[in-house]
VEXTI-248633 format. One line per 4 residues: their letters; for each residue x, y, z of C-alpha. Coordinates in pm, whole numbers. Layout:
BEGIN
a	X Y Z  ...
END
This chain:
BEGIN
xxxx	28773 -9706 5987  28482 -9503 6105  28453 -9405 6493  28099 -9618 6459
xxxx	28311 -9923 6332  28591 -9904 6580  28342 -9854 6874  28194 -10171 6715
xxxx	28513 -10356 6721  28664 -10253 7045  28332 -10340 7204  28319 -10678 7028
xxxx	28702 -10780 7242  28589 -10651 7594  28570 -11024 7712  28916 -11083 7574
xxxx	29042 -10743 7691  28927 -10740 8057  29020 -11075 8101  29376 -11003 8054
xxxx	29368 -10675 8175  29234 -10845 8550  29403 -11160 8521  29106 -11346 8613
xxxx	28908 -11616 8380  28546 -11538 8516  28366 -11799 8278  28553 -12076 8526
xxxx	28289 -11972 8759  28008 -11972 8583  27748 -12241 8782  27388 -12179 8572
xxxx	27249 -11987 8353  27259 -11702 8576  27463 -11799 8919  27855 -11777 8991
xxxx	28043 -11934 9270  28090 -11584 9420  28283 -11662 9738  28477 -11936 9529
xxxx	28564 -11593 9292  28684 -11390 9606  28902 -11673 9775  29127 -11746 9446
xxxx	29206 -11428 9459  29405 -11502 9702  29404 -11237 9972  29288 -11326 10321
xxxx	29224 -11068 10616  29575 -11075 10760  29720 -11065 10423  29537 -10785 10295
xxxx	29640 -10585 10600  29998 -10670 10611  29976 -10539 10167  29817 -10239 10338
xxxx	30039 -10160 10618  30341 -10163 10373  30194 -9830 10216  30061 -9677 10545
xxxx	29669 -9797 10428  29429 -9865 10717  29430 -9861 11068  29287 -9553 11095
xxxx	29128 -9374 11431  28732 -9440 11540  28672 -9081 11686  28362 -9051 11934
xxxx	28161 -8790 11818  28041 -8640 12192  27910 -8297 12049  27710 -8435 11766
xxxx	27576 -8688 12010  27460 -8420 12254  27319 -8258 11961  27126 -8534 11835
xxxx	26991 -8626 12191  26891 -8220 12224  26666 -8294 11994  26554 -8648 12013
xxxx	26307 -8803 12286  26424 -8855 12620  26662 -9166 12701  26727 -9177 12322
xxxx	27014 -9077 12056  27287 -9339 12065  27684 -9236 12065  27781 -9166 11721
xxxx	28154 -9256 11637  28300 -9190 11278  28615 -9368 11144  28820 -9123 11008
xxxx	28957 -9248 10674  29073 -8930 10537  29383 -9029 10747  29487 -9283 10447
xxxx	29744 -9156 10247  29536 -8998 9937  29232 -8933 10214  28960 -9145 10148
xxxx	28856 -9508 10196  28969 -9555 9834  29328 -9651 9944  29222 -9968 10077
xxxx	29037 -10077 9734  29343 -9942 9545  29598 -10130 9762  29559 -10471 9655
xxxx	29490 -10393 9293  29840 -10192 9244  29990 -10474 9472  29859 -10753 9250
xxxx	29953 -10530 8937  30313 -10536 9046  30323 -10875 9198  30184 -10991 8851
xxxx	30464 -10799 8645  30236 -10511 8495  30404 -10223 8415  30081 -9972 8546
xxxx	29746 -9963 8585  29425 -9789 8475  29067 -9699 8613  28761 -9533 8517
xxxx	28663 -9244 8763  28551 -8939 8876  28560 -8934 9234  28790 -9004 9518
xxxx	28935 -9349 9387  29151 -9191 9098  29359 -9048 9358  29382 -9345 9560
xxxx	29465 -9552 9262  29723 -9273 9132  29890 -9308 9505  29912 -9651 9551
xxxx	30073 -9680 9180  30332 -9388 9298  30410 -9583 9578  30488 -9924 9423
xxxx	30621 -9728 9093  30405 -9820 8816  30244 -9592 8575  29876 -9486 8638
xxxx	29632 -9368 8357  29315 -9242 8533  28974 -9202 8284  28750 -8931 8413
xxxx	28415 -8787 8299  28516 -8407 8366  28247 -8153 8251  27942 -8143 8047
xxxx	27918 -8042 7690  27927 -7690 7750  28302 -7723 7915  28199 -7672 8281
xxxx	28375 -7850 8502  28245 -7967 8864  28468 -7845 9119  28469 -8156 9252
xxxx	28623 -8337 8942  28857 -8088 8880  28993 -8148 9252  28999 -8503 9183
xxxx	29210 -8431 8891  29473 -8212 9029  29517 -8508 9328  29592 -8762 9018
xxxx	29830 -8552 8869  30008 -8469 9167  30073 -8797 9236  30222 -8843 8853
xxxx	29897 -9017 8677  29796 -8923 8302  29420 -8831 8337  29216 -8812 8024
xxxx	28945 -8608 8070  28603 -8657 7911  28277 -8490 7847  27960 -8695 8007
xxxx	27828 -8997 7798  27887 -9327 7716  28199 -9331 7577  28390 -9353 7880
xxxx	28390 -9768 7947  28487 -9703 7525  28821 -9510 7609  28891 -9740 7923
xxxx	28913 -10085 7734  29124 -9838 7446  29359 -9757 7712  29410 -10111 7857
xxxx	29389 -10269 7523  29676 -10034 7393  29845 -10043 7708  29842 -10388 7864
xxxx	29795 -10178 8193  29617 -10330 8507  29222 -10269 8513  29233 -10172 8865
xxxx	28813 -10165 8853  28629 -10093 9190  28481 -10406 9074  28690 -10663 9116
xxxx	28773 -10949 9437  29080 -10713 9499  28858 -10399 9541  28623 -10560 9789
xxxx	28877 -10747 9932  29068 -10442 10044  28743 -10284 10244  28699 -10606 10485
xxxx	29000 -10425 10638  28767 -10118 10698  28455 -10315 10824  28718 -10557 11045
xxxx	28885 -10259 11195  28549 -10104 11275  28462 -10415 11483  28782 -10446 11642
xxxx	28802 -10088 11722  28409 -10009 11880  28451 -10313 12097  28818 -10206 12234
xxxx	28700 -9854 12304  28326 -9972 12461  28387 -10324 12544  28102 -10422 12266
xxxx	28021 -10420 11906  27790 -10184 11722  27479 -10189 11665  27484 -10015 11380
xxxx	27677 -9940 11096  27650 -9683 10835  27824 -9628 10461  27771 -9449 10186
xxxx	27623 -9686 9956  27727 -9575 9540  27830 -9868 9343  27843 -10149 9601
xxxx	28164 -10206 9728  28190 -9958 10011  27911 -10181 10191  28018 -10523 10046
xxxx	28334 -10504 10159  28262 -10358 10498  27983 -10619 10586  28255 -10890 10516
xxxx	28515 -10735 10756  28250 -10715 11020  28163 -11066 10998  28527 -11201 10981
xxxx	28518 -11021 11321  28275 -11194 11479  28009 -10880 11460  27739 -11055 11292
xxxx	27443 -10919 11448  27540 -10547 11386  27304 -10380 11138  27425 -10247 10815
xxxx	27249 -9960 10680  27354 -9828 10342  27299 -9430 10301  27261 -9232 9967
xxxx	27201 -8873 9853  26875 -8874 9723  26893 -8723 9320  26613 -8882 9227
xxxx	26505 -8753 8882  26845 -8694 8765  27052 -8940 8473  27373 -8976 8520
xxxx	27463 -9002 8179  27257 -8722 8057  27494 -8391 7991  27228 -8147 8117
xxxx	27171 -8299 8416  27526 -8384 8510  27613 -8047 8698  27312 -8015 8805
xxxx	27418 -8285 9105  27622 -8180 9371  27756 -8492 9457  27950 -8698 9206
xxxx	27963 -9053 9421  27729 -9175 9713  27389 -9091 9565  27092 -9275 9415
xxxx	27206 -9306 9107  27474 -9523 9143  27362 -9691 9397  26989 -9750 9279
xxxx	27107 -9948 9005  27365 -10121 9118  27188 -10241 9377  26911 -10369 9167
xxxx	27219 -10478 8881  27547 -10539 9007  27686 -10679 8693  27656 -10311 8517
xxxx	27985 -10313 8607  28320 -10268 8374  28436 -10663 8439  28226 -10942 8363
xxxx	28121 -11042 8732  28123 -10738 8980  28251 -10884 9330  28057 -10586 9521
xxxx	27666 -10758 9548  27501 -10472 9813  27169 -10651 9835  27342 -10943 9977
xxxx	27451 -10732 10296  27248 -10405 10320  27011 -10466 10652  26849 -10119 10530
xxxx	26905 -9859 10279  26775 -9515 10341  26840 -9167 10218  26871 -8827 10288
xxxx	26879 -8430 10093  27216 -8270 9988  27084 -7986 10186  27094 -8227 10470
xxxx	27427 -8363 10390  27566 -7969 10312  27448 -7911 10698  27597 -8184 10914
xxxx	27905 -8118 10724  27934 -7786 10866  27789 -7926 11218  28121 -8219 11177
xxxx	28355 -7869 11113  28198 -7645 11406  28154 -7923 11686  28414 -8134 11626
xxxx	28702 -7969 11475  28659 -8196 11208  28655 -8034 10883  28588 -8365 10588
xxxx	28454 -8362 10256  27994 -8345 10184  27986 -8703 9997  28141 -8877 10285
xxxx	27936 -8734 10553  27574 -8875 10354  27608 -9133 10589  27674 -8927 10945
xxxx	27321 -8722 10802  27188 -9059 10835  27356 -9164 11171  27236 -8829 11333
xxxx	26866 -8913 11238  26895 -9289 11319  27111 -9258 11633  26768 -9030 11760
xxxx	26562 -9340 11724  26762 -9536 11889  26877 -9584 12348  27116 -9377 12452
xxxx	27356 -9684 12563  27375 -9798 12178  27597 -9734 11925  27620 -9626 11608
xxxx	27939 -9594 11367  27961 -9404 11047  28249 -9607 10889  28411 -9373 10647
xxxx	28518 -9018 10627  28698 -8841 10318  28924 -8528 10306  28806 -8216 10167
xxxx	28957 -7950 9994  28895 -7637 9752  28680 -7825 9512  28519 -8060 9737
xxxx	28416 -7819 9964  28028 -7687 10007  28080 -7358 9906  28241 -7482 9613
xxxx	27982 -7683 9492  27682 -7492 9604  27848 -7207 9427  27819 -7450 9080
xxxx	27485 -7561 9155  27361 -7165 9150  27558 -7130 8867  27382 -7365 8696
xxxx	26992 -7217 8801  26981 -7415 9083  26823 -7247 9401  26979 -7262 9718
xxxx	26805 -7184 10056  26761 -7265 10428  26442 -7412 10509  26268 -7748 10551
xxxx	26486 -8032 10326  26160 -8203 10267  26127 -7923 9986  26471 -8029 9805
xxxx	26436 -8157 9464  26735 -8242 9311  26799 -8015 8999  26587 -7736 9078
xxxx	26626 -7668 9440  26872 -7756 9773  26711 -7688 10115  26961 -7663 10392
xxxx	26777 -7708 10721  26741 -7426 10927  26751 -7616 11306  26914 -7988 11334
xxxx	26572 -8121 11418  26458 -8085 11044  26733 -8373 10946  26553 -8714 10851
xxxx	26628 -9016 10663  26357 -9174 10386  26383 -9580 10386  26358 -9760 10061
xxxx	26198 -10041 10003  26408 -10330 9919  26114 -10548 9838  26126 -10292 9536
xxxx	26492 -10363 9468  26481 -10722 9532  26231 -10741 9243  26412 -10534 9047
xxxx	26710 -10767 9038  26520 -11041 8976  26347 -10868 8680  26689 -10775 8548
xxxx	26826 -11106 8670  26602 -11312 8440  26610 -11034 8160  26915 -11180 8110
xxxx	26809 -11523 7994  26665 -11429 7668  26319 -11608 7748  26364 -11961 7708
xxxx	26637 -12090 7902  26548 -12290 8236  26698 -12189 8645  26854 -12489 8804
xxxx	26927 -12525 9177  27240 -12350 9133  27089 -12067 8992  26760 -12051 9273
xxxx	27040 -12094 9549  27218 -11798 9425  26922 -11569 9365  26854 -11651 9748
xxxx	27196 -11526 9840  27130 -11221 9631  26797 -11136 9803  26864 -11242 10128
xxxx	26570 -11396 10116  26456 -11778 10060  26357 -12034 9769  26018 -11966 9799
xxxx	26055 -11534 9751  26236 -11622 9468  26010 -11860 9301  25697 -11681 9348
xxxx	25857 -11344 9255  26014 -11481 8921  25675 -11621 8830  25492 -11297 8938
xxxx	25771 -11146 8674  25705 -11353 8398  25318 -11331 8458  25335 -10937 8387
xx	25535 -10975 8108  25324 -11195 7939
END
């Protein structure tokens, strides 16, 4: 059989194969031609809060400190207007045990591997979740195979990746190592296909379920320390789930109000399947283009129905430079002692410009931090992006472009964030949301009352935006 052929046929079983690599029949929820009972697909998995966190305490997951940031809050206010720049907190999940907020997606996918009688589990990725999946499998002693996009055509690694890759293996996963391209959802339903392995996706119920834990704990913690919730919340927004999940916990906590602002690098300009440009980004999760089209597409996902829907939660989504994210993560090491990888820190860039706009009696929490080592540190990285023609210098980050050139700021005042506009998204899911229809076929209420949900927005948005759609198409 030719390699065209068997792409062809593996392709042609992916239903059948992630359906019983997940355990879950996602046709049953099917409601129109384009809606899903969503919250119906997250409740049969059958994990509430209390649950999830008693799976997670069993491996040490969770429950991890909220540190007040006092020096980078004097810094910010140095600089911002008087009476403003809010306290900054950061919860510190590199204190889970593979570092990152990973463990908590990973827990209740090796958990419901086990309980279901699978003898391991598999994922696709590059970035900090491997790890957390490999550890959570060592733990409950089930095989791991972790698929990773590793270098470009040329054989250069990102530092990054190769970290990544060492941290699987260490904790006894098979990695399988790939050049950039589309082959690697291919390899992932070979492996579970040939393996009857667990597809322990970031995309499914037990992924999201598993951060509510993050975005409850956040709650709980901000009001014991202060005495009140937040009033804002930042995360790293790539594929989704990071701010799904975390908007869920806050709001089984009773912090509804609290606004959730989603933070990416900015790489505009850069594919992420493209092999020339794919060290040519020094930041392999938490940046545009992830979390530009998965905001405006969730379902690109590897399982039929991705459970992480960002538009549904994000109160704002802004972004900010790697320069900018290269230089609070060297303020983080010098004023606070804390020394934690660059992608986890996009969002404290963003706190330390937001918090300025904001009174000094507010609060603002930057809900995730991730460990850094020899790869994942900035020197590391900046070292790869010079390598690859890339110039590096101190000056104003407005100048950054990503691919050519990364602009650390030269003075703390320089750091900004750029909002985008999610009327732009919100049309562009609905513009990929009826691309899916094939022309003809009809919404019915089920599908309008879902699109609302999507948008956060109302029936009327959605009608008038749908028509405006189909009017330009015409």
């Amino acid at each position: 059989m030719t390699a065209a052929r068997a792409y062809d046929a593996v392709m042609a079983q992916r239903v059948d194969i992630l359906r019983r690599s997940v355990g879950l029949d996602y046709a049953a929820y099917e409601t129109g031609a384009i809606a899903f009972d969503y919250e119906g697909l997250l409740a049969d998995a059958g994990y509430d809060l209390e649950t999830t966190r008693a799976v997670q305490k069993e491996t040490a997951v969770g429950n991890t400190p909220l540190v007040e940031l006092t020096n980078v809050t004097e810094l910010a206010r140095s600089v911002a207007k008087p009476g403003r720049g809010a306290r900054i907190f950061v919860k510190d999940e590199a204190r889970n045990p593979s570092g990152s907020f990973k463990d908590r997606r990973a827990s209740l996918s090796v958990h419901e591997a086990k309980r279901r009688g699978y003898e391991g589990v598999a994922a696709a990725t590059s970035g900090n979740y491997g790890a957390a999946v490999a550890s959570q499998a060592a733990k409950a002693g089930l095989r791991c195979i972790v698929v990773q996009e590793a270098f470009d055509s040329a054989a250069v690694a990102q530092p990054e990746i190769a970290e990544k890759t060492r941290a699987c293996e260490a904790y006894g996963a098979e990695v399988m190592r790939l050049s950039v391209g589309p082959e690697l959802f291919y390899v992932l339903l070979c492996v579970l296909k040939e393996t009857g392995y667990f597809n322990a996706s970031l995309y499914t119920p037990y992924s999201i379920l598993g951060i509510e834990t993050l975005g409850y704990e956040v709650a709980a913690q901000t009001q014991a320390h202060t005495g009140r919730f937040p009033d804002v919340v930042i995360a790293t927004h790539a594929g989704g789930g990071n701010v799904t999940g975390t908007a869920r916990g806050l709001h089984k906590a009773g912090a509804t109000q609290v606004q959730l602002v989603a933070a990416s690098v900015d790489l505009t300009g850069l594919h992420m399947a493209s092999d020339r440009d794919f060290n040519r980004k020094s930041f392999t999760t938490g940046h545009t283009g992830f979390s530009l089209p998965f905001t405006g597409w969730p379902d690109r996902a590897d399982v039929p129905r991705n459970a992480a829907r960002p538009l549904r939660y994000m109160d704002r989504f802004v972004t900010v430079t790697q320069g900018e994210v290269f230089f609070i993560t060297q303020v983080l090491a010098e004023l606070e002692g804390l020394e934690r990888g660059p992608a986890g820190n996009t969002s404290l860039a963003a706190a330390f410009a937001i918090a300025q706009d904001l009174d000094a009696e507010q609060l603002v929490v930057v809900q995730e931090t991730e460990y850094t080592g020899a790869g994942k540190h900035p020197l590391a990285q900046l070292n790869l992006a010079r390598r690859m023609g890339i110039e590096v210098r101190r000056g104003d980050p407005e100048e950054d472009e990503p691919g050519r050139r990364i602009v650390i700021p030269e003075h703390p005042s320089q750091i900004s964030v750029a909002d985008v506009d999610l009327h732009r998204v919100r049309r562009s899911y609905l513009r990929n949301a009826i691309g899916t229809l094939g022309g003809a076929t009809s919404l019915n209420a089920a599908d309008i009352e879902f699109l609302v949900a999507e948008t956060r927005t109302d029936t009327h948005y959605v009608k008038e935006t749908i028509d405006a759609l189909r009017t330009e198409k015409r």
